[in-house]
C-alpha positions in Angstrom: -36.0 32.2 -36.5 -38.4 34.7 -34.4 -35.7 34.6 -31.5 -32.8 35.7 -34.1 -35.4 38.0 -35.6 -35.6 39.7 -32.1 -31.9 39.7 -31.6 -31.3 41.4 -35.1 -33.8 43.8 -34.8 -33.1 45.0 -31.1 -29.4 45.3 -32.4 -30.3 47.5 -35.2 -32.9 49.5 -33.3 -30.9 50.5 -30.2 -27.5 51.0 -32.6 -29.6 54.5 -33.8 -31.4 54.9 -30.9 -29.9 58.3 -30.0 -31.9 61.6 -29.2 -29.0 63.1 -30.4 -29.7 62.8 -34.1 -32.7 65.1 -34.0 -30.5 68.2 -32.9 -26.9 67.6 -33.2 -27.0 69.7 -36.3 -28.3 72.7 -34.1 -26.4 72.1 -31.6 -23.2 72.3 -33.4 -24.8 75.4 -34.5 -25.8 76.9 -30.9 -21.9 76.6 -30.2 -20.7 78.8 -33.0 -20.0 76.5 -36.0 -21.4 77.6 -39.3 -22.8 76.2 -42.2 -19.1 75.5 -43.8 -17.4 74.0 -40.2 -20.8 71.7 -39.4 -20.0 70.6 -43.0 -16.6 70.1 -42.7 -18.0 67.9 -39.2 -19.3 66.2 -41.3 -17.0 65.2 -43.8 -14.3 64.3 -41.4 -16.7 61.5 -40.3 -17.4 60.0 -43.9 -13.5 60.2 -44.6 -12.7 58.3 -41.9 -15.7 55.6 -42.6 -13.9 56.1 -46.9 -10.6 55.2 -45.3 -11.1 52.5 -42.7 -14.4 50.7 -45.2 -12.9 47.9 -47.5 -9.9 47.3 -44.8 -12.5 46.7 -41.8 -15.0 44.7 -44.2 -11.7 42.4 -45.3 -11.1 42.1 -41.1 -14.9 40.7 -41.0 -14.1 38.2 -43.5 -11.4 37.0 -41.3 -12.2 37.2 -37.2 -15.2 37.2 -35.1 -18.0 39.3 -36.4 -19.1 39.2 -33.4 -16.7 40.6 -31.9 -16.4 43.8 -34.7 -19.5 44.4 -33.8 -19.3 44.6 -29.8 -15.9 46.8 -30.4 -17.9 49.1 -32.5 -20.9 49.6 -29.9 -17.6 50.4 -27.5 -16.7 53.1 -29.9 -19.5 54.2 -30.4 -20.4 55.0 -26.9 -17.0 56.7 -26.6 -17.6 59.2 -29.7 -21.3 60.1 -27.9 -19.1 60.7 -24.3 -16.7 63.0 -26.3 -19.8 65.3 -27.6 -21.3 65.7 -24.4 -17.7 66.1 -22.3 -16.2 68.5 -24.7 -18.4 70.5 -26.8 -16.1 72.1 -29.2 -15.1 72.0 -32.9 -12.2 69.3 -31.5 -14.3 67.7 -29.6 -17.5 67.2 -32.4 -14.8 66.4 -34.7 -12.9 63.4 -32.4 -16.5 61.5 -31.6 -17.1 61.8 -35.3 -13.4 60.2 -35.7 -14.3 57.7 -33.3 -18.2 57.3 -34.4 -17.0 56.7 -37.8 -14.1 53.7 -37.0 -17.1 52.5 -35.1 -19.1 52.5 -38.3 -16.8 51.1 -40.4 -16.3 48.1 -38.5 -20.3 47.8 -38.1 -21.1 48.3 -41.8 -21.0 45.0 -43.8 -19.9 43.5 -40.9 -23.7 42.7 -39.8 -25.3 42.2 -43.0 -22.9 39.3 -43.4 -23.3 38.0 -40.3 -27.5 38.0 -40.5 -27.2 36.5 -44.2 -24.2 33.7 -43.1 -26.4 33.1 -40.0 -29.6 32.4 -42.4 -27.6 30.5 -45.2 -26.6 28.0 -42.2 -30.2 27.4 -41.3 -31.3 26.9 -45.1 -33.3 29.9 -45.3 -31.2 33.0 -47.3 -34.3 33.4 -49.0 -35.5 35.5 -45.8 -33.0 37.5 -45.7 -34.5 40.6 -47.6 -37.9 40.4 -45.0 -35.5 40.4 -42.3 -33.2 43.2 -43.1 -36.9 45.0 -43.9 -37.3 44.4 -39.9 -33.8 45.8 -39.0 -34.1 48.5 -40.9 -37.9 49.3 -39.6 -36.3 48.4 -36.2 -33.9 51.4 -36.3 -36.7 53.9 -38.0 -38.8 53.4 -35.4 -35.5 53.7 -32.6 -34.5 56.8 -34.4 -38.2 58.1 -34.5 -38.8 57.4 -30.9 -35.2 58.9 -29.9 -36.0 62.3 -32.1 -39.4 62.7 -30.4 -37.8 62.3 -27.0 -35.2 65.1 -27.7 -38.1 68.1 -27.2 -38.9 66.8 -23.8 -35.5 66.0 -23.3 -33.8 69.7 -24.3 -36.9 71.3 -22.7 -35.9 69.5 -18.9 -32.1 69.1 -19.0 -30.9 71.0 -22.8 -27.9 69.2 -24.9 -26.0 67.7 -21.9 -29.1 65.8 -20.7 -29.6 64.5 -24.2 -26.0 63.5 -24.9 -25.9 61.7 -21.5 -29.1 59.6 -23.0 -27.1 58.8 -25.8 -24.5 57.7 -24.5 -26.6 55.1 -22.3 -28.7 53.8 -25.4 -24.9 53.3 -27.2 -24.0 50.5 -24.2 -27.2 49.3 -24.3 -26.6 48.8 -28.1 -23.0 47.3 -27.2 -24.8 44.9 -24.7 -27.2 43.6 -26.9 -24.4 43.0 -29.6 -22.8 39.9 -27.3 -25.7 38.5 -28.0 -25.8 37.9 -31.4 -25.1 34.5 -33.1 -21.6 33.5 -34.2 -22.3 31.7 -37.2 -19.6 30.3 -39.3 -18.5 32.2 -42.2 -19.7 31.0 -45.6 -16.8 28.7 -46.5 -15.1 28.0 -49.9 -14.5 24.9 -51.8 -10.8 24.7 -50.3 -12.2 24.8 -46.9 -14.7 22.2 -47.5 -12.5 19.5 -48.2 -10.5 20.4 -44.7 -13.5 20.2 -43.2 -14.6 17.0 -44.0 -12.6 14.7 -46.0 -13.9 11.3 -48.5 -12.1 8.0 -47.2 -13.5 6.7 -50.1 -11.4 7.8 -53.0 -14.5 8.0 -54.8 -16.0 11.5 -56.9 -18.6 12.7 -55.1 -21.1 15.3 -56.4 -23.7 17.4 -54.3 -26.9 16.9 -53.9 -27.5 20.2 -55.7 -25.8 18.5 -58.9 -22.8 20.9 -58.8 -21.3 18.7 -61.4 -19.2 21.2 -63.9 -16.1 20.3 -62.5 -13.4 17.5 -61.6 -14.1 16.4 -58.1 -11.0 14.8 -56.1 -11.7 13.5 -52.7 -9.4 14.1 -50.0 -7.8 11.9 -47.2 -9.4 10.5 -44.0 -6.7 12.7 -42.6 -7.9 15.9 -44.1 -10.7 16.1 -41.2 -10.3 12.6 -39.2 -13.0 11.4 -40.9 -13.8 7.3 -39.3 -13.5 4.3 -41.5 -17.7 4.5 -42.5 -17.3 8.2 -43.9 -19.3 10.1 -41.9 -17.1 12.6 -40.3 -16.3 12.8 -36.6 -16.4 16.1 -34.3 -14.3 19.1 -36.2 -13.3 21.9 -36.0 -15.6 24.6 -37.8 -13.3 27.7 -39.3 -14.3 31.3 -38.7 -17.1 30.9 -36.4 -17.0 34.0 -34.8 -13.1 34.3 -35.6 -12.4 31.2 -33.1 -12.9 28.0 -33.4 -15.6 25.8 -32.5 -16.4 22.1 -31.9 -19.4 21.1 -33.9 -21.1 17.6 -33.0 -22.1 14.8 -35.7 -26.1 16.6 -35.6 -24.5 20.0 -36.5 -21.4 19.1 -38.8 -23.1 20.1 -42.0 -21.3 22.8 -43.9 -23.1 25.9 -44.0 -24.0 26.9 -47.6 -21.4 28.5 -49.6 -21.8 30.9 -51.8 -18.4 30.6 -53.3 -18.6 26.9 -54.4 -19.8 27.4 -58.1 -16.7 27.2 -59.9 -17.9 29.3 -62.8 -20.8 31.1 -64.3 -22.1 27.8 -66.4 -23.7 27.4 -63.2 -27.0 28.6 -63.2 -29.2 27.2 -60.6 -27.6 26.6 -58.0 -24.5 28.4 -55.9 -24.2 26.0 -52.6 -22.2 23.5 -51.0 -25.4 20.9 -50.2 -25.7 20.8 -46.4 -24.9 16.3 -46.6 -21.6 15.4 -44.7 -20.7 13.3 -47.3 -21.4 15.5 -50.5 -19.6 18.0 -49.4 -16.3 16.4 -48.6 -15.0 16.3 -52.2 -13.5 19.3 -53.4 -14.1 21.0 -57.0 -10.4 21.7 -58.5 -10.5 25.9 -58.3 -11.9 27.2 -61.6 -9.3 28.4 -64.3 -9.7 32.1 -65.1 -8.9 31.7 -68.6 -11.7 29.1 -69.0 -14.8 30.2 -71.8 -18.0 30.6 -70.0 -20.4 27.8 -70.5 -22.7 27.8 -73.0 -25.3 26.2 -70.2 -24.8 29.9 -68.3 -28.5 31.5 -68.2 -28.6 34.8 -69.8 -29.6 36.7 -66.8 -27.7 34.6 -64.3 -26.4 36.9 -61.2 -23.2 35.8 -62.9 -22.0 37.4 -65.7 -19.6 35.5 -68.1 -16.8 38.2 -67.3 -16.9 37.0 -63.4 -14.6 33.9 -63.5 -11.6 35.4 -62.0 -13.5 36.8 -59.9 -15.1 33.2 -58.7 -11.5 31.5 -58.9 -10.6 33.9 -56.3 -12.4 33.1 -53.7 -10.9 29.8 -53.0 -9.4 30.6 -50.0 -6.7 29.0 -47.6 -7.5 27.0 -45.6 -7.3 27.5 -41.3 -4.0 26.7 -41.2 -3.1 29.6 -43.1 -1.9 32.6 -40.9 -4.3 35.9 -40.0 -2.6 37.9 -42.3 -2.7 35.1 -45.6 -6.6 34.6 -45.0 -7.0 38.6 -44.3 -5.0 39.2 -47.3 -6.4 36.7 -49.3 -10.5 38.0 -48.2 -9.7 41.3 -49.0 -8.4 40.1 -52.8 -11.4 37.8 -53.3 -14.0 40.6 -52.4 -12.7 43.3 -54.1 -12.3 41.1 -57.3 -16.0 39.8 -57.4 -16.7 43.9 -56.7 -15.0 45.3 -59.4 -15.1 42.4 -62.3 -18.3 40.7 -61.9 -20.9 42.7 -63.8 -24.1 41.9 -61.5 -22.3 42.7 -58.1 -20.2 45.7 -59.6 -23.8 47.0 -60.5 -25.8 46.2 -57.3 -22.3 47.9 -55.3 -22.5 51.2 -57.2 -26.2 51.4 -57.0 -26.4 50.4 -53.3 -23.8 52.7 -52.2 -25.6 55.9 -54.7 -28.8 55.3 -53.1 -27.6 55.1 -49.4 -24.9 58.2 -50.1 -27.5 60.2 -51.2 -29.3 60.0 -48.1 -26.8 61.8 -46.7 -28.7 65.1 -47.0 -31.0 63.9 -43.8 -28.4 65.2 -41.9 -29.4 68.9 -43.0 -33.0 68.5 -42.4 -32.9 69.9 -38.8 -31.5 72.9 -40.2 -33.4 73.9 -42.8 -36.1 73.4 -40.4 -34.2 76.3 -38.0 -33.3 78.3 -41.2 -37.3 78.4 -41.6 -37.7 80.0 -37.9 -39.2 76.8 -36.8 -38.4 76.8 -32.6 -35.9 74.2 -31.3 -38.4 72.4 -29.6 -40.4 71.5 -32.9 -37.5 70.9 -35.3 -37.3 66.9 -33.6 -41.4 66.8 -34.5 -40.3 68.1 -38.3 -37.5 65.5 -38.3 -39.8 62.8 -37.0 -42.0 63.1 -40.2 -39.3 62.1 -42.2 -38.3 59.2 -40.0 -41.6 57.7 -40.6 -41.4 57.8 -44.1 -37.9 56.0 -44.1 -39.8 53.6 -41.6 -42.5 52.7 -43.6 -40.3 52.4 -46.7 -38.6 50.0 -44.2 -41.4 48.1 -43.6 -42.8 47.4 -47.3 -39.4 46.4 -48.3 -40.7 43.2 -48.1 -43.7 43.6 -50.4 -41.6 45.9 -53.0 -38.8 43.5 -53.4 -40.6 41.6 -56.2 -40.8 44.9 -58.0 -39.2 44.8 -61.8 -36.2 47.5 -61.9 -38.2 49.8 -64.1 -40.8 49.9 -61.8 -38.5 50.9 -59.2 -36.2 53.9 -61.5 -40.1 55.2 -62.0 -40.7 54.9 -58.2 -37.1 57.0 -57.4 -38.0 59.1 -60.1 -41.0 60.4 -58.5 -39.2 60.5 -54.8 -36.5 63.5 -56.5 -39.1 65.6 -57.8 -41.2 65.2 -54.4 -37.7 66.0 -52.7 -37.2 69.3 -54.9 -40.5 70.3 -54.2 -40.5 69.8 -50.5 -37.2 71.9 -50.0 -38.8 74.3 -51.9 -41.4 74.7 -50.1 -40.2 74.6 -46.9 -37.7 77.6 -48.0 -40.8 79.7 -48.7 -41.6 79.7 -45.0 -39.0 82.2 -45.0 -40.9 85.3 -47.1 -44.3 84.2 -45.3 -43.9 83.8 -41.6 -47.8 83.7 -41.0 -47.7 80.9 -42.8 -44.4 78.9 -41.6 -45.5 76.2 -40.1 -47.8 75.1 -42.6 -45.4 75.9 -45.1 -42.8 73.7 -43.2 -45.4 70.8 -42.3 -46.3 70.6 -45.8 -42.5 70.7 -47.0 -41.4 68.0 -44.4 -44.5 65.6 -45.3 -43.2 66.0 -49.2 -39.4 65.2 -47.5 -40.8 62.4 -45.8 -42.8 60.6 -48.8 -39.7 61.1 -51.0 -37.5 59.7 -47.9 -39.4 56.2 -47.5 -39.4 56.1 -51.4 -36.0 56.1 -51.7 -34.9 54.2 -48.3 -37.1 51.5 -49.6 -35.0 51.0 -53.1 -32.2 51.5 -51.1 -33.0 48.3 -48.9 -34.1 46.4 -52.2 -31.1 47.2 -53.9 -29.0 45.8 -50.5 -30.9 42.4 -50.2 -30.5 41.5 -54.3 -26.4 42.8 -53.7 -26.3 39.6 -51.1 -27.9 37.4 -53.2 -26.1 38.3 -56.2 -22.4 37.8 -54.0 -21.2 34.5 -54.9 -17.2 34.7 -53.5 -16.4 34.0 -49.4 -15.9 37.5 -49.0 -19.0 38.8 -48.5 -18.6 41.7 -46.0 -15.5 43.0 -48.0 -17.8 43.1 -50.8 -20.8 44.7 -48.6 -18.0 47.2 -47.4 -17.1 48.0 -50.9 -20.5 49.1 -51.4 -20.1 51.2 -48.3 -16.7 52.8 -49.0 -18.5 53.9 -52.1 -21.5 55.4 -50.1 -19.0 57.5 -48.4 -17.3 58.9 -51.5 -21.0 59.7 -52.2 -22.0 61.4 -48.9 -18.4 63.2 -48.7 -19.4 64.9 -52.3 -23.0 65.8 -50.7 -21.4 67.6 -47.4 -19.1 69.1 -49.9 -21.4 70.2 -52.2 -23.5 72.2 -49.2 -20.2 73.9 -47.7 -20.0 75.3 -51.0 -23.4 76.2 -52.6 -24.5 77.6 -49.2 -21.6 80.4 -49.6 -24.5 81.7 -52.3 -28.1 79.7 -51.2 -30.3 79.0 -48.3 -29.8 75.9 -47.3 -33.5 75.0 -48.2 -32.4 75.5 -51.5 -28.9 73.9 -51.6 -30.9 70.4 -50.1 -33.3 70.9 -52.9 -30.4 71.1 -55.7 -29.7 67.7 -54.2 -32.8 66.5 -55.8 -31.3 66.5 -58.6 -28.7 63.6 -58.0 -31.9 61.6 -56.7 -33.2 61.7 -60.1 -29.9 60.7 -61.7 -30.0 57.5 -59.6 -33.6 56.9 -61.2 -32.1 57.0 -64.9 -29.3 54.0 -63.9 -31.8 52.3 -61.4 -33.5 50.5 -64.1 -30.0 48.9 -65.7 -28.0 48.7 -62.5 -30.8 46.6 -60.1 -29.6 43.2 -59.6 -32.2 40.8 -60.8 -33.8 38.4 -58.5 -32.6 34.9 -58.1 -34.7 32.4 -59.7 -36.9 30.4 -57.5 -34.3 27.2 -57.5 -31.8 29.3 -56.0 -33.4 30.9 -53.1 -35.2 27.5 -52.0 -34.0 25.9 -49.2 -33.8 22.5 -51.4 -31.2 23.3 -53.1 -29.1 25.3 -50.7 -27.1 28.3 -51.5 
């Protein structure tokens, strides 16, 4: 667990560690954009993450994540080489093209991974501490990156700085070929292939998944011996090829997907014995009533089962484009029609959209008359806040949802006030840096606020997925993010016609407190103690 802890977090941390981010919005700036074409910059990039989002989280469902992940780090370091070769508008804008296929393909694609990865060892319940440490990872990347860009810009300006980001992205593409290639959480369909029942006999799992009629399957379904206990196989979708497993590894990793319809409550597994899981559940009938059994606040809601017939899925002998096809319908059901994930998708995506106005905090930092050299200090305060928001996610993910609205609540109006107050460094110049400390310590409070619910709200979205698909439906979250972030960049490019830009961030604000009214009603519950143990599986 520690060495995968190391692997996940080094990933995370060198992916943002990039000097670049503390003055890329200045240097677009220094060579002649305005307000509206920096803008524009950056919408470009969230369009092309909007378009390429749901497709690219469908293609994780379906090859090696792995590999997605290596491929973006290559893009990655490609879009960084464009800025620093050509530094023009066409040149900004084709490493943002590039830099945002590269996220696309990155976004969902690693949450799955991590969470598959942990569901196969029998611990998804660490999942949420874990992203905590990826996410802290990259805050502390990102703040060590921002405070090497003043010594970096004072010795070799924007080229040296571009060059250093360039390096860290290879590092960051290195590091990726080194993560595990667990096998995709696998459905009920692919279970039986797996591992088949010579017996004839129903067979339930040991977490009493019983709602269903269970019919076994053939020897021949997975060359299962005479005795039952199935021989070396073939696992599907681990890391998009396959791989031999051997009799001490040929339990099924949990699967999410298995419960055939919301009347089950407790538990949402396939149970990691070889012989358990080689019966297969008949695919749940969408037209069937919900079970009165169904807890009332079940991550299930009784509108979900089409949604959890979907994601039966072919099995490996099914071409690329079936199983892409059939990944891609299967997480954008359970997105849209299941109540619980529909609500932890919208919310996940509102609270990490809105984060999108951290990319104009280096210029309303300039717009104060702060020097160059100290905007990446300014930056750095609000890096820390988003890192120790980062690091507490473990503690705060117990917290009830109306605890957590209050908690957002309180982040906008410290937001408002920050921008404000940073803005009034512009009719007191005695007083700027104070003025501008003060502002970006507010920014920074309201920054680990919010970066914290956003990470909450990302760890009860996994445990809420039941379906196969569980990067499309990450991705979903993300496509929605971008829709999110593209109205933010638009918003600026037009308000800053009329306002500073202190003032057009702090009108923002306002849509922070808007995601504290829904936060309340929208946070997925956490699972119940029976689901998250590693008893009873997942």
């Amino acid at each position: 667990m520690r060495a995968l802890t190391v692997r996940a977090v080094l990933f995370a941390g060198l992916g943002d560690f990039f000097p670049l981010y503390a003055i890329y919005a200045l240097m677009f700036a220094d060579h002649g954009l305005n307000a509206g074409q920096i803008s524009s910059l950056f919408a470009l990039w969230s369009a092309t993450a909007f378009l390429l989002e749901v497709p690219s989280g469908a293609w994780a469902d379906t090859v090696s994540r792995r590999g997605l992940l290596v491929l973006s780090g290559v893009l990655l370091t490609l879009g960084f080489t464009l800025w620093t070769v050509l530094p023009s508008y066409l040149g900004f804008a084709a490493g943002f093209v590039v830099w945002g296929v590269s996220g696309a393909l990155r976004s969902g694609t690693f949450e799955a991974l991590l969470y598959d990865e942990l569901s196969l060892r029998g611990e998804p319940s660490a999942f949420p501490r874990i992203l905590g440490y990826t996410r802290a990872g990259t805050e502390i990347a990102v703040l060590i990156a921002i405070l090497a860009a003043t010594p970096l810009y004072l010795i070799g300006g924007y080229p040296l700085i571009g060059w250093v980001s360039v390096a860290m992205a290879a590092a960051h593409t290195v590091v990726a070929l080194s993560l595990p290639g667990a096998p995709k959480a696998v459905s009920a369909a692919e279970v039986e292939e797996i591992e088949g029942d010579p017996t004839g006999a129903p067979k339930a799992s040991t977490a009493d998944v019983a709602a269903e009629t269970i019919t076994a399957a053939p020897p021949s379904a997975a060359g299962s011996d005479p005795s039952g206990v199935p021989k070396p196989s073939v696992m599907p979708g681990a890391s998009g090829a396959s791989s031999a497993s051997t009799p001490s590894d040929s339990s099924v990793a949990p699967d999410p997907s298995v419960t055939p319809g919301p009347s089950v409550a407790s538990s949402r597994s396939v149970a990691p014995d070889p012989i358990a899981a080689s019966s297969r559940p008949v695919a749940a009938d969408p037209a069937r009533a919900p079970s009165p059994s169904a807890a009332p606040d079940s991550p299930v809601a009784p509108d979900s089962s089409a949604a959890v017939s979907s994601s039966v899925t072919p099995g490996p002998s099914a071409g690329p484009i079936t199983r892409y096809l059939s990944m891609l319908r299967s997480g954008l059901a359970e997105a849209t029609r299941v109540r619980t994930v529909r609500n932890g998708v919208v919310l996940g995506a509102l609270l990490y959209g809105i984060t999108a106005f951290d990319e104009y905090f280096a210029l309303v930092a300039g717009e104060a008359g702060v020097a160059t050299a100290v905007v990446p200090v300014l930056v750095a305060i609000t890096v820390v806040g988003s890192l120790i928001g980062s690091v507490t996610a473990g503690r705060t993910e117990t917290m009830r949802a109306r605890t957590m609205g209050m908690a957002v609540a309180v982040a906008g109006v410290l937001f408002i006030a920050g921008a404000v107050v940073v803005g009034l460094a512009t009719r007191w110049p005695a007083a700027m840096y104070v003025l501008a400390g003060s502002g970006f310590v507010a920014l920074g409070v309201s920054y680990g606020v919010i970066y914290n619910a956003g990470v909450v709200a990302a760890a009860r979205l996994q445990d809420a997925i039941e379906g196969p698909a569980r990067a499309t439906v990450t991705s979903v979250s993300g496509l929605l993010s971008e829709v999110v972030s593209l109205a933010a960049f638009g918003f600026v490019a037009l308000v800053t016609v009329w306002l500073s830009m202190s003032a057009t961030v702090a009108l923002l604000g306002i849509g922070v407190l808007a995601i504290a009214a829904v936060t309340p009603a929208w946070l997925p519950r956490r699972p119940a103690p029976s689901t998250t143990s590693t008893s009873s599986g997942r």
